[in-house]
N, C-alpha and C positions, 0 to 999 in steps of 0.2 A: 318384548320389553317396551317400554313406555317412552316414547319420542320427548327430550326437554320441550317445556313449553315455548322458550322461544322458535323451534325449529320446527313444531306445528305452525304456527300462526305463516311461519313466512314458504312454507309448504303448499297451503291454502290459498295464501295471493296469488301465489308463482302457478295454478294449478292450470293445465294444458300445455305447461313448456317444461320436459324434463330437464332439458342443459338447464333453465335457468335453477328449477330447483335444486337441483344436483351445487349450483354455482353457489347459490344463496345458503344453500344449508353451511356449505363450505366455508364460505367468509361468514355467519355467524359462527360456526364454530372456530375461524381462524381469529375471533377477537373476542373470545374465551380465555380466563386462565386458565392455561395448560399444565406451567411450571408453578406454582407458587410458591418455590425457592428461587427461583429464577431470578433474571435481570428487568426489572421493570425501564421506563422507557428513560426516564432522567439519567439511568444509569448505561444503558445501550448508548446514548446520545453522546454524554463524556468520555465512553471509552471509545466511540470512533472517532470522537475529535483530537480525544490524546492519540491515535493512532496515527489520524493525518497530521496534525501538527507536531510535530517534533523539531529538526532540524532546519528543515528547505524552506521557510520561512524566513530562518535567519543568514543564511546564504545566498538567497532565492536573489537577491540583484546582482552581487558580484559573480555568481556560477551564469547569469544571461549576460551580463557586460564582459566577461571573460569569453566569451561563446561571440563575440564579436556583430551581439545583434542590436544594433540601434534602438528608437522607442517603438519606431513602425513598426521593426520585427514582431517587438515585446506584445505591442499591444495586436498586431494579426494573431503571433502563438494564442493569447488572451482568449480572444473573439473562437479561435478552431479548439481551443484547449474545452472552453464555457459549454460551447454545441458538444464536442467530444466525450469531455466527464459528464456532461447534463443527462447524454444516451448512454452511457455506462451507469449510470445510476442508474435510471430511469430500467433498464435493462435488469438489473440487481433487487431494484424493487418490483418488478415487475414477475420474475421470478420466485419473491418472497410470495407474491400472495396467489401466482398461479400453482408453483409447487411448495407450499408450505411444508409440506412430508418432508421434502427432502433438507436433512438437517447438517449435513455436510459441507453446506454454502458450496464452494469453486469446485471442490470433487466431486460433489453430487450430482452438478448439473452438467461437466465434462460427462461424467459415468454415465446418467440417464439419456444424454443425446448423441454420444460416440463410441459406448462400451465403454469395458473396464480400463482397459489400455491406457486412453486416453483418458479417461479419470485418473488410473494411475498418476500419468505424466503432468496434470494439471494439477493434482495432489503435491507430487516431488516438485514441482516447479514455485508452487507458492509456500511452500515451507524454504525453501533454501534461498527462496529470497526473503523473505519474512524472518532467517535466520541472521541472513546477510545485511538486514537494516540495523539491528543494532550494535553491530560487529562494524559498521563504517558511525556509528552513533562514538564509539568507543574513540576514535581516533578524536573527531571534533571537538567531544567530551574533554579529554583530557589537551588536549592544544591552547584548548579556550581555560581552563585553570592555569595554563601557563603565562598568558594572559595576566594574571593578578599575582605576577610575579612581583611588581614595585610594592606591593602592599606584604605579599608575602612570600619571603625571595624563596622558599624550596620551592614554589611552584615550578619555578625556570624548569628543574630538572625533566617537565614531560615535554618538554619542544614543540617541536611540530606533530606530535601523538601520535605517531609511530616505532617510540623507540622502547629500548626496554624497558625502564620506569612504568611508561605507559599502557607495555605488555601486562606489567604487573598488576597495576592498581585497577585495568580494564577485566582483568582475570577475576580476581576479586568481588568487582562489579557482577560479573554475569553470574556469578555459584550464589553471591548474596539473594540475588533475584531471584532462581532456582528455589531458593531454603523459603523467600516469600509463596512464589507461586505451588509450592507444595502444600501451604497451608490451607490452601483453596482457592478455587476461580472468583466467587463472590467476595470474599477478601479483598481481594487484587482491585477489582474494580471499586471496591470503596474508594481507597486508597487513590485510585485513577479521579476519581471525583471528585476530590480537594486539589491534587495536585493540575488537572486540568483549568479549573476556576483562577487558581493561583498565578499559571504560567501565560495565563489570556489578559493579564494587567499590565506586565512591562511591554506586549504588542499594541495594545490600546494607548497605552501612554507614550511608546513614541508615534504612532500616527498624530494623536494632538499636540503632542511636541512642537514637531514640526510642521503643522498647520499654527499654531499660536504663536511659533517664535519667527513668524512667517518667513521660512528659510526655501518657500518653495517658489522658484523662479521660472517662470514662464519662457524666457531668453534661454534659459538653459537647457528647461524639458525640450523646445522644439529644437535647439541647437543636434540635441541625444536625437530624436523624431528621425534626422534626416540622415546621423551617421556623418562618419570620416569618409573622404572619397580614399579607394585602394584596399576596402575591407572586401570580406567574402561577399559573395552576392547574395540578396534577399532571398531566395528558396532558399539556401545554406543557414541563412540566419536564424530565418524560421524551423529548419527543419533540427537543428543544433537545441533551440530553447525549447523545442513542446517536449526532450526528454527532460529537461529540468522542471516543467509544470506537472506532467504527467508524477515524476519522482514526487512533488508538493503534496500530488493528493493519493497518493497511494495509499491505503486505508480505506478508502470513498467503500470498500468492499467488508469490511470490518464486521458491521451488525450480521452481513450474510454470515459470515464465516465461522459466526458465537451464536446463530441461529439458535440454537440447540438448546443454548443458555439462559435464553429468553424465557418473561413470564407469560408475555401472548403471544404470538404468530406474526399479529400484523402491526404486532411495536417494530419489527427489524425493518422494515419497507419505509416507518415514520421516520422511526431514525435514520436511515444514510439519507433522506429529504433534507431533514433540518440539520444535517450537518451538515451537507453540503452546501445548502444556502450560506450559513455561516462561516464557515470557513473561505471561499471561493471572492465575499467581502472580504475579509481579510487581505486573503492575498493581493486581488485588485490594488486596495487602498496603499501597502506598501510599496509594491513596485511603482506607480504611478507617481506617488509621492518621492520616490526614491531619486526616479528621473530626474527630478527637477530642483534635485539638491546638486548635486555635483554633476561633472559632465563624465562620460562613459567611459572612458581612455581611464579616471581616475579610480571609477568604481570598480572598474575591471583588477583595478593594480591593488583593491584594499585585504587585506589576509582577511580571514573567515574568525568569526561571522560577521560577515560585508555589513550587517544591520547596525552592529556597534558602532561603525566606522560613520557610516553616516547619520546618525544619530551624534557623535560625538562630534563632527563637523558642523551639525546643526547647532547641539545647545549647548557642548562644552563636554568635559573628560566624563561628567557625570551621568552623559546618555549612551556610554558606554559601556560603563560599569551596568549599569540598569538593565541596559541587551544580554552584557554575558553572562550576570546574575540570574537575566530568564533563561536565557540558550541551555544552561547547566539544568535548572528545574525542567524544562520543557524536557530533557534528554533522559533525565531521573523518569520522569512520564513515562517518555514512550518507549524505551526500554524495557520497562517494565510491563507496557501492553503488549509488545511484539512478542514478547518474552512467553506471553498468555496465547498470543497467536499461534505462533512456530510451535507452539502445542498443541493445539487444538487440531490443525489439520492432519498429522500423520495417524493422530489418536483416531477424530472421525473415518479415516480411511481405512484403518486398520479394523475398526467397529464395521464397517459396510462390507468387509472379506478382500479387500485389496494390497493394504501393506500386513507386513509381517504380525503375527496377532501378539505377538510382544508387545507391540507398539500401543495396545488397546489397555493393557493393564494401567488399574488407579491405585493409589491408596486410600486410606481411610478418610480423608477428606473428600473426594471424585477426582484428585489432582492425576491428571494422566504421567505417573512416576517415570516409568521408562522412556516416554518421546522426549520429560524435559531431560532429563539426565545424554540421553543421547544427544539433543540438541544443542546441549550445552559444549559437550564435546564437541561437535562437528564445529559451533562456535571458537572453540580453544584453537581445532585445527587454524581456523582462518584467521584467527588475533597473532599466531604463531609463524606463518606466513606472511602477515602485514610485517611483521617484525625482518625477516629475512627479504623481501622486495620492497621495501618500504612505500608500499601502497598506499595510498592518499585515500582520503575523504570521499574523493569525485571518482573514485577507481571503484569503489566498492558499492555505493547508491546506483551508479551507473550498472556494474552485472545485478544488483536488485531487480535494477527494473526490466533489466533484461531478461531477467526469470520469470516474473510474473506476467509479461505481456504476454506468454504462452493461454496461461489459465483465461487471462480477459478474452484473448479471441475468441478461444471454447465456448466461455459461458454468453459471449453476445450473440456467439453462432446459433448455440442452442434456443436463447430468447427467439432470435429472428425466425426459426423454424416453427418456435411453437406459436408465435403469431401468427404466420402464413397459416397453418393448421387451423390455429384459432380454435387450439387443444386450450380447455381448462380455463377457459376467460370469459365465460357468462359468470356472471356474479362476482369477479371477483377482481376487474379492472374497467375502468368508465369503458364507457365506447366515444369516438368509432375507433374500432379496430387499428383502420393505417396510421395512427398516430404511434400506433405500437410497434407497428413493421417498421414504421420509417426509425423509429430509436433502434428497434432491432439494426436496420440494415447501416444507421450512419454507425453506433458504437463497433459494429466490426471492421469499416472500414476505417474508421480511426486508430486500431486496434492495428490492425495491419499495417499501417501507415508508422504508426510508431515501432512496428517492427524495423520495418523499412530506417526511419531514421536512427537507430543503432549503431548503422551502418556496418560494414563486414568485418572489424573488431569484433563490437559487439554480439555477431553472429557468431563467432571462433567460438568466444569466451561462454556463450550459451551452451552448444553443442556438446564442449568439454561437462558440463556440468550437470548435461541431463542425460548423457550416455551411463554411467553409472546405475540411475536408476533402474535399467533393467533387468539388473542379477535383484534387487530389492522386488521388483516385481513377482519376477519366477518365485522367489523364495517365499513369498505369500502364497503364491498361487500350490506351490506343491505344498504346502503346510495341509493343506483343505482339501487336495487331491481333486485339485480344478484343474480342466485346460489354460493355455495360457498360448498367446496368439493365433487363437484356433480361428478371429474371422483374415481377410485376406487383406483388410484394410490394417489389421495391425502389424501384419507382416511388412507392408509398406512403409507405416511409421517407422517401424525397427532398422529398415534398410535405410530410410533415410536420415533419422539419426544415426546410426555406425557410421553413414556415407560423411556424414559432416563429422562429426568426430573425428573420422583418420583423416580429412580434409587439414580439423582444425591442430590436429598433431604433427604434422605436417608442417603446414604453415609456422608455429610458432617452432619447432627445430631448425626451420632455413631461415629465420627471421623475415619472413615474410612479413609479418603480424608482431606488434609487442603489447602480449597484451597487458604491462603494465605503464605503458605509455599513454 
């Protein structure tokens, strides 16, 4: 068969180096259309921006001044946060163009560097948080309608968005979504496209707000800078806020994850670049600015979303309404992209022979029918449970991110391997090389570190929720009439989540642990 003519010519340059040939043929064909239904890059780029921006933007000062961390903290979390997500991306894209094949984004690359197991587990772990983001999206959602109570008094009845009103109208919410995303994937992200553009005006407009109505006090930011004397100590402060930034940009993972859905290869690696750049402005400009509007003690005390609050302190009742105006679109968004998420990954695992092949059926659309239908369920479970422990906002983004920090160490683990290897990186990531290891090796230990700050709650509350997962594994696995913990390392895994699990059952029967405290 007859070589395209681009992959002669660059055959030819490259001739006497096979890696690079091998590299070069690759990345031309990695920026080939593949899909030409697919998501072209405009489109890849607003849906991980509606994925990262949703909420934590608009809470993002009062959940760090609540957190007891001065501005120092704020802006050290900043500074470890910037290097930390900069090598998780950097990791994520780095991945897109050395394993383009692999179209499963977070399970593909656990699976390919630890077995199936551990794809499994990186699999179950970012769907259940990715399920669990718009199930704490629901509480805010409706709290902040409450909110426009004086304008329009049935609001009142959803309170603080745990109660049953807002069981209901949250329910409602998630099947609505369901009946979209079955219409199709490419759909959805239209729709992500207007609504992203939309929800990035009332953030833009109070950042200039509050620089033009010059409400930002220098007295006051460094006053914040240095902290109350008698608060928690700076490690504590720090270690408290980077799970609220980390929570910010959760998504940064997004284009890997819809890999599949893409029209080129090497659009996914463009995209989490420029959205990162963009959004990570963002956040800076808020928080900084935010500082130096009110002092910390007050931010801490403002109800959610803290944005409103101090926007409305700035320029009056109307930079209020303006915030929760956005906070509601922004949550219509991302709702509706997680929505796309918490789909996409049991669907691809179940496609690669891991979860249950149930999980792999589409309908006439490509909509993968049975993960959202399930999801949605397992969704209802947890809106039905908020309702009975009246779980907050901060209870629920919190076990998110406690879920997914599993998949990130996986897949930074695996980067940092295949850089050492310096498997599959002629042609297809600049050199030199250690600039790759060193993203490899800082994104895992950031990655760990934010395990680490969890803290042993948040380890309870993990363990509880990824024990489960391993009757879902077996049962993929005998469907196919595969082994299933046949290497000696997954036997390990398995002991040592059961080991945490009846640790973490345990714990929360003796009250050791609350874990809706």
């Amino acid at each position: 068969m007859q070589e395209p003519e681009g992959t002669q010519i660059t055959a030819i340059d490259a001739a006497g180096s096979p890696d690079v040939i091998e590299g070069k043929v690759c990345e031309t064909l990695a920026d080939e259309v593949t899909n030409p239904e697919g998501l072209n890059l405009f489109r890849l780029v607003t849906t991980v921006i509606t994925l990262i921006i949703g909420a934590g933007i608009f809470t993002l000062v009062g959940d760090m001044a609540a957190a007891g961390a001065n501005t120092g903290a704020v802006l050290v979390s900043w500074v470890i946060s910037l290097v930390g997500v900069f090598c998780l991306m950097l990791c994520f894209f780095g991945l897109s163009r050395v394993k383009p094949e692999l179209k499963g984004g977070i399970y593909s690359y656990a699976s390919a560097g630890f077995g199936d197991y551990m794809g499994f587990n990186s699999a179950w772990g970012y769907w259940i948080s990715a399920l669990l983001t718009p199930v704490s999206y629901t509480v805010l959602l409706f709290s902040t309608l409450s909110t426009f109570a004086p304008f329009i008094p049935f609001m009142s009845v959803f309170g603080d968005g745990n109660n049953l009103p807002s069981l209901i109208g949250a329910t409602i919410v998630v099947w609505f979504y369901v009946f979209l995303v079955l219409r199709g994937i490419k759909e959805v992200t239209g729709v992500n496209a207007v609504i992203t553009i939309s929800k990035i005006v009332p953030i833009i407009t109070a950042i200039i707000a509050i620089v033009a109505a010059q409400k930002f006090d220098m007295g006051i930011f460094l006053q914040n800078f240095w902290g109350e004397p008698g608060g928690p100590g700076f490690f504590e402060q720090v270690s408290s806020t980077l799970i609220v930034t980390i929570w910010v940009f959760i998504g940064i993972e997004g284009a890997v994850a819809i890999s599949g859905r893409a029209r080129k290869s090497s659009d996914v690696g463009r995209a989490t670049i420029i959205s990162f750049v963009c959004v990570f402005i963002i956040y800076l400009l808020v928080s900084i600015l935010s500082m130096g509007v009110m002092p910390r003690a007050e931010l801490a005390a403002l109800p959610n979303p803290s944005l409103a609050g101090v926007l409305e302190y700035a320029v009056g009742s109307w930079g209020g309404i303006l915030v929760s105006c956005g906070l509601v679109l922004s949550l219509a968004g991302a709702m509706l992209g997680y929505m796309v998420l918490s789909s996409e990954t049991p669907h691809e695992a179940a496609t690669e022979g891991v979860f249950p092949k149930v999980f792999a059926k589409v309908n006439k659309k490509g909509a993968p029918i049975v993960t959202l239908l399930i999801t949605a369920g397992v969704m209802q479970l947890f809106l039905i449970l908020m309702l009975f422990s009246s779980a907050t906002y901060q209870f629920f983004y919190h076990v998110s991110v406690g879920m997914i920090l599993i998949p990130y160490v996986l897949s930074s683990a695996y980067f940092m391997m295949l850089a050492f290897k310096r498997e599959g990186f002629a042609g297809h990531l600049s050199s030199p090389v250690w600039k790759w290891k060193l993203a490899g090796v800082v994104g895992l230990v950031y990655s760990l570190f934010l395990v680490y700050s969890t803290g042993f709650a948040g380890i309870i509350i993990t363990a509880i929720l990824y024990a489960p997962g391993a009757f879902v594994y077996v049962k993929g696995k005998r469907e196919r009439g595969e082994p299933y913990f046949k290497k000696r390392s997954d036997k390990i895994i398995l002991g040592v989540i059961v080991t945490l699990f009846v640790v973490a059952v345990i714990a929360v029967a003796t009250g050791a642990v609350d874990i809706f405290g």
